[in-house]
DOPA-653204 format. One record per residue (C-alpha): residue in three letters; x, y, z; residue number from 1. Coordinates in Angstrom, 3 decimals. Layout:
<sites>
(site 'ALA', (X, Y, Z), NUM) ...
</sites>
This chain:
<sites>
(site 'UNK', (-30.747, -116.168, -41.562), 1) (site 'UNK', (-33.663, -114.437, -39.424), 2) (site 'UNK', (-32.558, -111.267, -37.853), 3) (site 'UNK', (-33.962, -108.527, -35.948), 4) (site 'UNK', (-32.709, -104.823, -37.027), 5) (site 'UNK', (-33.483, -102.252, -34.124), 6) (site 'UNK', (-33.075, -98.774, -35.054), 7) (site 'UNK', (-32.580, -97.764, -31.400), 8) (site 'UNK', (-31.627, -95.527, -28.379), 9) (site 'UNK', (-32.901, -98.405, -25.861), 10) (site 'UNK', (-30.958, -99.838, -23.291), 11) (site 'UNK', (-31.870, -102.591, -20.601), 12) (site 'UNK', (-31.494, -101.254, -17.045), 13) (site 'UNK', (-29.552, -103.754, -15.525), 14) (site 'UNK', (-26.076, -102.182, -16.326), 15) (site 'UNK', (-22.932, -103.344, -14.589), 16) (site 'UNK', (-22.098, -101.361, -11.422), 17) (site 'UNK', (-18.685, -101.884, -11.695), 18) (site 'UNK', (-18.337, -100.437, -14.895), 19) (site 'UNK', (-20.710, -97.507, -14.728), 20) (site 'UNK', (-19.149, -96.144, -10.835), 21) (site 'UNK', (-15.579, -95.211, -12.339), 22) (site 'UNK', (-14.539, -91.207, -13.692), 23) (site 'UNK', (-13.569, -91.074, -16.968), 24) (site 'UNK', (-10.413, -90.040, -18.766), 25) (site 'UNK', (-11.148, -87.379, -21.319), 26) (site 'UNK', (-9.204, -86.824, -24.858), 27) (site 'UNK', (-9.717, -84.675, -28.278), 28) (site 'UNK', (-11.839, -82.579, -29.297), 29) (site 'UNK', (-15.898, -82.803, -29.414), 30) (site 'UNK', (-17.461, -85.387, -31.665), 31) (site 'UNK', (-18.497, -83.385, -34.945), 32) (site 'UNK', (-18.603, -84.450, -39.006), 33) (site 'UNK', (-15.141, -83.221, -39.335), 34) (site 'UNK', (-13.721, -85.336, -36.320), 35) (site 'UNK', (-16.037, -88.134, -36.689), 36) (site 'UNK', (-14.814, -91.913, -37.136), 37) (site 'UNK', (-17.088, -92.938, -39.822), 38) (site 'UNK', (-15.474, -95.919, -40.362), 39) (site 'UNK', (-14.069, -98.300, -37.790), 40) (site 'UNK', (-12.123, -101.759, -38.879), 41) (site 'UNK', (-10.330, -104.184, -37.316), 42) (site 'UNK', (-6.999, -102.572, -38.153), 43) (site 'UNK', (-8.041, -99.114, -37.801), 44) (site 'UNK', (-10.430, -98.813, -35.164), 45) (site 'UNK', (-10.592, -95.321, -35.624), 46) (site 'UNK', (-10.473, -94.259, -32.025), 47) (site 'UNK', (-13.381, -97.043, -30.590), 48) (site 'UNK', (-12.206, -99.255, -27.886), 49) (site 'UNK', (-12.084, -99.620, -24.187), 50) (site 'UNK', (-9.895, -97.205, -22.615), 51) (site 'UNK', (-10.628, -97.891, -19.030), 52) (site 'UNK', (-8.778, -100.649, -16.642), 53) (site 'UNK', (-11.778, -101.245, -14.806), 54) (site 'UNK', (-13.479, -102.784, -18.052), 55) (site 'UNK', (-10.656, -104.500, -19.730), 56) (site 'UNK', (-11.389, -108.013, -21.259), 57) (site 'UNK', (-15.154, -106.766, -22.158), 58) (site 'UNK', (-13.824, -105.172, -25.827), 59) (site 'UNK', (-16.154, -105.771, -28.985), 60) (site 'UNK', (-14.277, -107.001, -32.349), 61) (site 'UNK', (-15.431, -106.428, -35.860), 62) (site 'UNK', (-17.573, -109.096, -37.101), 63) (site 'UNK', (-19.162, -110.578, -40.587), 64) (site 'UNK', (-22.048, -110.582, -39.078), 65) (site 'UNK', (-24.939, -108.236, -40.816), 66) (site 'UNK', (-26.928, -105.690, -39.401), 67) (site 'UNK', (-27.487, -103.024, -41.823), 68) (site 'UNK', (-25.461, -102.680, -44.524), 69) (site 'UNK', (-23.502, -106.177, -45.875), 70) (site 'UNK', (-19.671, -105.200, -44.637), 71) (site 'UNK', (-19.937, -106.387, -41.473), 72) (site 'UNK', (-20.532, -104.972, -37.628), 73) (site 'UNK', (-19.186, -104.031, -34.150), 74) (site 'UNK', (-20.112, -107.848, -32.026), 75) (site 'UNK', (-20.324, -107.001, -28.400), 76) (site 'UNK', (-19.942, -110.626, -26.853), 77) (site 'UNK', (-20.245, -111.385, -22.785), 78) (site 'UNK', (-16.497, -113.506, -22.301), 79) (site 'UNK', (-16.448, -115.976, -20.329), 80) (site 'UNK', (-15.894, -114.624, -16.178), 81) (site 'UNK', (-17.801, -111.317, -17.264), 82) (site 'UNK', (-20.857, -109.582, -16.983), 83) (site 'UNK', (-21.248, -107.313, -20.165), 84) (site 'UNK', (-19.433, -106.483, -23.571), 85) (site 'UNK', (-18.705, -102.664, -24.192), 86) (site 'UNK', (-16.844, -100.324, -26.818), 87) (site 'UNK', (-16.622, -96.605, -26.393), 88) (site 'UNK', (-15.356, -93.160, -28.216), 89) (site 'UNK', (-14.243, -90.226, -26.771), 90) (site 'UNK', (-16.019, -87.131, -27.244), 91) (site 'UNK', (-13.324, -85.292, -26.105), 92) (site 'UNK', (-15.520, -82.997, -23.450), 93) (site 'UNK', (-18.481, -82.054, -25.518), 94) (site 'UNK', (-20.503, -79.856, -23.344), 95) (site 'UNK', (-23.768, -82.271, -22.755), 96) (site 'UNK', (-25.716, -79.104, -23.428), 97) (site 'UNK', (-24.624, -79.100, -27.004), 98) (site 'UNK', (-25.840, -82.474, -27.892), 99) (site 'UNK', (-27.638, -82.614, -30.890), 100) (site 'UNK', (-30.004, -85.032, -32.298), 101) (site 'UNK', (-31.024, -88.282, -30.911), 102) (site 'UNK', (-28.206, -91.253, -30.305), 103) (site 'UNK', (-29.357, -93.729, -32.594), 104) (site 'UNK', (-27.459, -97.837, -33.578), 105) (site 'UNK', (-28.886, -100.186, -35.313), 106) (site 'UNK', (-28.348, -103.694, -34.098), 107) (site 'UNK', (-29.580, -107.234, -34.360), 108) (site 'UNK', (-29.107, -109.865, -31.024), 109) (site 'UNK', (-29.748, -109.345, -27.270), 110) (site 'UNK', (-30.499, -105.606, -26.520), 111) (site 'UNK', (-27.805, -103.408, -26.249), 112) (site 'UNK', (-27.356, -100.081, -24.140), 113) (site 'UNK', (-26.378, -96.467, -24.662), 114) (site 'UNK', (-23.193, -95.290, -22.282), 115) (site 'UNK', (-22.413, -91.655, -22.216), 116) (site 'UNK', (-19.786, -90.760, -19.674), 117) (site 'UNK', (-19.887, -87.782, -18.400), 118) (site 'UNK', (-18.144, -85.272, -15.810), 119) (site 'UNK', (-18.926, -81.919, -13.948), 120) (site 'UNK', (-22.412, -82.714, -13.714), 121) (site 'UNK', (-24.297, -81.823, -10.421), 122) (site 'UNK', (-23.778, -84.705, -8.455), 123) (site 'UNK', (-22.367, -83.356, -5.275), 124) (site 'UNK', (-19.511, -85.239, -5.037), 125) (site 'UNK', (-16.347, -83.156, -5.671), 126) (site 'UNK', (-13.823, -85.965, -5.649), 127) (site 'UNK', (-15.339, -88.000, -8.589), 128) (site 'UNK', (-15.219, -84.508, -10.763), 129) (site 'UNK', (-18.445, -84.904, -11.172), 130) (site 'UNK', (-18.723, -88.166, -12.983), 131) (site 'UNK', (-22.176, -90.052, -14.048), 132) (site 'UNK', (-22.659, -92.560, -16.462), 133) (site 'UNK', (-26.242, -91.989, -18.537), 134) (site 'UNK', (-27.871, -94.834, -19.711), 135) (site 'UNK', (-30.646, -95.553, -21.865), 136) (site 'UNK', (-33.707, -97.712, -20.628), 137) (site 'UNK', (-35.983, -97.498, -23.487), 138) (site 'UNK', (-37.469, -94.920, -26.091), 139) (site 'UNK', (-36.572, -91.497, -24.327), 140) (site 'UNK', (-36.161, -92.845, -21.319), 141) (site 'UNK', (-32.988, -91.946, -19.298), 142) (site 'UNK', (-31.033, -92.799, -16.126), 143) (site 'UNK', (-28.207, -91.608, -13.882), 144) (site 'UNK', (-25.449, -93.733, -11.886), 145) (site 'UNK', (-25.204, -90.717, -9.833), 146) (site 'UNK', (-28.200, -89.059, -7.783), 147) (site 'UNK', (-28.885, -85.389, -9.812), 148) (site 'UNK', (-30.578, -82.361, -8.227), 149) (site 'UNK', (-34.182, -83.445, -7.675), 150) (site 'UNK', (-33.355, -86.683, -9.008), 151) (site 'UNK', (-32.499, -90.161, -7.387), 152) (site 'UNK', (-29.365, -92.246, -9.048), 153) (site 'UNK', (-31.443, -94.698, -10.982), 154) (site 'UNK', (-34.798, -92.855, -12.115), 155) (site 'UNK', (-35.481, -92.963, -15.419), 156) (site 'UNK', (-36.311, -89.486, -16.768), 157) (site 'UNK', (-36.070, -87.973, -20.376), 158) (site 'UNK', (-32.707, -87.340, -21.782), 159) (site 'UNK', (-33.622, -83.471, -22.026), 160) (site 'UNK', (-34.191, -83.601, -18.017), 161) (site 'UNK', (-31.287, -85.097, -17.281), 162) (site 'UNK', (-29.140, -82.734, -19.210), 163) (site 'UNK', (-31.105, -79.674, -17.751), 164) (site 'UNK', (-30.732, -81.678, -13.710), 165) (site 'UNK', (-26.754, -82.786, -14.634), 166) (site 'UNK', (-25.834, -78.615, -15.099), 167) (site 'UNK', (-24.540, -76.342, -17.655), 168) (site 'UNK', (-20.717, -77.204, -16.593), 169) (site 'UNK', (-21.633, -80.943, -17.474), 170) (site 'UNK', (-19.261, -82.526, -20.341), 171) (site 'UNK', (-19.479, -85.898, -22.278), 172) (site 'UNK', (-16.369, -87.550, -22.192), 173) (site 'UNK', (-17.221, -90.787, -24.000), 174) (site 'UNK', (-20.019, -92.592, -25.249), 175) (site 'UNK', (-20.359, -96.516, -26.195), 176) (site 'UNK', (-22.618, -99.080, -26.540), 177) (site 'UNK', (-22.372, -102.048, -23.908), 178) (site 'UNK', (-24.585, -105.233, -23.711), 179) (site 'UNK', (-24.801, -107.286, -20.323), 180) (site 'UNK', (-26.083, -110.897, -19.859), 181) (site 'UNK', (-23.748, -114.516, -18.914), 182) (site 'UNK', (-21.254, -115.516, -21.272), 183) (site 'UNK', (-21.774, -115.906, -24.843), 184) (site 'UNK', (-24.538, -113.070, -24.878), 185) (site 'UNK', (-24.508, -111.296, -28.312), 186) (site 'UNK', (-25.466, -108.371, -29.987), 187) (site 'UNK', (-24.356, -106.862, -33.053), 188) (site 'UNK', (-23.997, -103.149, -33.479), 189) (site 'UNK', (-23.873, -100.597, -36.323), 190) (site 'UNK', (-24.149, -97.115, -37.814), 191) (site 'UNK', (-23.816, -95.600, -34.045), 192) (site 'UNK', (-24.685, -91.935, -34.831), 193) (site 'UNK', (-23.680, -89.488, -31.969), 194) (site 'UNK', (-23.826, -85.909, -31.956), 195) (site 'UNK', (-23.900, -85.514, -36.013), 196) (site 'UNK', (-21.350, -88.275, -36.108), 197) (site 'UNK', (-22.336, -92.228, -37.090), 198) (site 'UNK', (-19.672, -94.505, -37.344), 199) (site 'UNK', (-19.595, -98.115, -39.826), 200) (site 'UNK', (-17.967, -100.719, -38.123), 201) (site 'UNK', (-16.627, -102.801, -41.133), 202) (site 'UNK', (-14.903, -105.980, -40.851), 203) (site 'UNK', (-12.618, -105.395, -43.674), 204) (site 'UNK', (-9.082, -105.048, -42.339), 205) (site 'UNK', (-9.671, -107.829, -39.645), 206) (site 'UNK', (-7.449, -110.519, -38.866), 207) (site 'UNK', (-8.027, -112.464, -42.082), 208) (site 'UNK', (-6.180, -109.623, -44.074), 209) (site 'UNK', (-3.156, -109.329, -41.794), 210) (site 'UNK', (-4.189, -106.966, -38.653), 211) (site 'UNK', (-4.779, -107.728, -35.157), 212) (site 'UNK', (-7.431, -110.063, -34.140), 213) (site 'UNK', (-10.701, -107.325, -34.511), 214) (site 'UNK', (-10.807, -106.354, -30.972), 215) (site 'UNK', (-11.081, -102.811, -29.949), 216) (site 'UNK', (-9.624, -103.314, -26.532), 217) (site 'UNK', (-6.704, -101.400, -26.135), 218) (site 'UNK', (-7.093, -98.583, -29.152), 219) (site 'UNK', (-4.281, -96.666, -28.489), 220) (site 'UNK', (-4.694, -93.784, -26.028), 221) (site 'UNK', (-2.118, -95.199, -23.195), 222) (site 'UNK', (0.043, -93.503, -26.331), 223) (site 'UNK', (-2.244, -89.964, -25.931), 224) (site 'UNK', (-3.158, -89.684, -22.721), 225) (site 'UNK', (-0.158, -89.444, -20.048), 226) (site 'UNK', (-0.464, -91.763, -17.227), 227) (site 'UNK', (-3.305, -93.902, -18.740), 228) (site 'UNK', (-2.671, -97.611, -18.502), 229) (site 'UNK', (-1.772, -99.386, -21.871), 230) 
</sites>
């Protein structure tokens, strides 16, 4: 089979406004080696998912399908009646000044985009907490769903920038991978590395050996998180 591995931070700019103009619930403590899901399956999906009601239906599953390594990979497919696929993890309020390194995947298919949720950033708009979505339009090339000091909602900037224009009181919340396009639109994700933490999505302990269909919508936090939808 011909396939196309991307080591990546890229991400197209047409994102979903629907799912990018919503604040974000925030859970756990911040992403680090000894909190990080390095392994995500279909029966333990190890804290990815899609935890918000405004996305529901757009969930990944664990696939066969080979990106990297030969154990399978997180397949972010556009369902029929939607506009984009997306999985995310909580990063359980890491301040965005203390992200370290470069978010990285690797994935084959249509290109995928970077999502990292964030709240108390400089945005002016006390109701929303702060809430932006920052999304990844190619190489280091940034943008915000929310206008920042100095910056317009939508210009694409350096990740650096935005983190320096978003303030020191800035958190992430979550970060995911989403991919938009018309039904059937595919990409195929793996080895997302996050803040010193990359996660294998495996398809071992999929449906075929007894679990739940693969999906990761629905992983589990309505049981956390008081008042969050299940």
């Amino acid at each position: 089979m011909n396939r196309t591995i991307l080591r990546t931070t890229t991400a197209v700019a047409a994102v979903s406004a629907a799912a990018l103009f919503f604040p974000a619930v925030a859970s756990a403590a911040p992403v680090s080696q000894a909190e990080c899901a390095e392994i995500s399956t279909g029966n333990q999906a190890n804290g990815w998912g899609v935890p918000f009601e405004d996305e529901a239906g757009q969930a990944g599953t664990h696939s066969q399908a080979v990106v990297e390594d030969e154990d399978g990979s997180l397949e972010l497919k556009v369902a029929e009646g939607k506009t984009r696929a997306v999985s995310y993890h909580s990063a359980g309020q890491l301040p965005l000044d203390d992200l370290t390194g470069t978010p990285a995947f690797d994935q084959t298919g249509t290109q995928a985009n970077w999502q990292i949720r964030v709240s108390g950033a400089a945005t002016g708009n006390s109701a929303e907490n702060g809430f932006a979505t920052l999304v990844n339009s190619g190489g280091d090339q940034w943008w915000a769903t929310r206008a920042l000091p100095d910056l317009p909602r939508g210009q694409t900037t350096t990740l650096a920038d935005l983190t320096e224009k978003a303030g020191a009181a800035t958190v992430v919340d979550y970060y995911g991978i989403s991919v938009e396009g018309a039904p059937d639109t595919i990409a195929n994700i793996d080895n997302v590395s996050f803040n010193g933490c990359t996660t294998n999505f495996k398809f071992v302990g999929s449906s075929e050996e007894g679990g739940s269909n693969g999906s990761l919508g629905g992983f589990g936090l309505a049981s956390l998180i008081p008042g969050l939808p299940s």
